[in-house]
N, C-alpha and C positions, 0 to 999 in steps of 0.2 A: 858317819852318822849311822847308828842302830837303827837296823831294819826288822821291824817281827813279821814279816809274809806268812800268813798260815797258810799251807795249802790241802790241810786234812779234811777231809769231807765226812763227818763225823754221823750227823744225819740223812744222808743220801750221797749216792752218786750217779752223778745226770753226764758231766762231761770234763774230760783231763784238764786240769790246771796247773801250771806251770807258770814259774817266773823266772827270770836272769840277772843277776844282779853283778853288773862290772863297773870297776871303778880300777882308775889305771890298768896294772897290768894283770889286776886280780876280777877274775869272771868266774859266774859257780851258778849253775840250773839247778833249779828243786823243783818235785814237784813229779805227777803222772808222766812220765816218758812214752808213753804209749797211744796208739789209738783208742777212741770213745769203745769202736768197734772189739778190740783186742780187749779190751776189759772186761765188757759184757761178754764175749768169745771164753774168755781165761775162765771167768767169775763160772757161766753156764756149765760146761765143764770139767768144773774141779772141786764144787760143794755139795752134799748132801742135797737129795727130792725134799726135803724140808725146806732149806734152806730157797728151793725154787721159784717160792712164795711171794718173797721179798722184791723178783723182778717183775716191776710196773710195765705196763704192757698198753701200747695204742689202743685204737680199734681197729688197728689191720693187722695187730699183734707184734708190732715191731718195740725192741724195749725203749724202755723213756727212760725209764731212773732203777738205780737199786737203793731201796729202802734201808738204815740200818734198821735192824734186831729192837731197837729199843724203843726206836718209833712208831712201830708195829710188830703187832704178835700175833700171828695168823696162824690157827690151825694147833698144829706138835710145835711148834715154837711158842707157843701164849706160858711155857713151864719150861724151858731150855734151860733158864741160867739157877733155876729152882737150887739143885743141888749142888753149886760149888757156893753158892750166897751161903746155904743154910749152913755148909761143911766151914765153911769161914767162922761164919755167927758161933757154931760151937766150940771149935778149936779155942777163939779167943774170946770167951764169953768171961771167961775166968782167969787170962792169960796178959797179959802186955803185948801189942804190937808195936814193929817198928818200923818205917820204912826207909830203907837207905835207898838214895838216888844220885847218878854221877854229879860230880859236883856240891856235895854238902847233904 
């Protein structure tokens, strides 16, 4: 039976998800392999003071979620993705796009 498990956390990420899916001899994990901790850990740093923004914070300061980019635009991020949109919009303003993806 087809399974579509999504485990992208597209809008936020608050805590790792994961699923297992075995069926006789065949078993396969997707999904955050990590701790909540190792994320926010990883995530804190390894991105841009910009990017700092996006971690949702208690009131005792410990983090709750990280926001994506698109959900909110706080600060130097509210004009981030300004220039590869607009580099896009001109390239193929007067051009054909295509987009090849695995499988068709």
């Amino acid at each position: 039976m087809p399974f579509g498990g999504n485990t992208t956390q597209v809008d936020q990420f608050g805590l790792p998800l994961s699923f297992t899916l075995a069926q006789g001899s065949f078993s396969a994990t997707r999904g955050t392999a990590v701790s909540r901790n190792q994320v926010f850990t990883t995530y804190q740093n390894s991105v841009p003071s910009e990017f700092q923004q996006l971690v949702i914070k208690d009131g005792q300061g410990n983090p709750v979620r990280i926001a994506s980019l698109r959900s909110t635009q706080p600060g130097a991020l509210a004009r981030y993705r300004d220039e590869p949109v607009d580099a896009f919009w001109s390239k193929y303003q007067n051009q054909a796009f295509a987009l090849t993806s695995p499988g068709g």
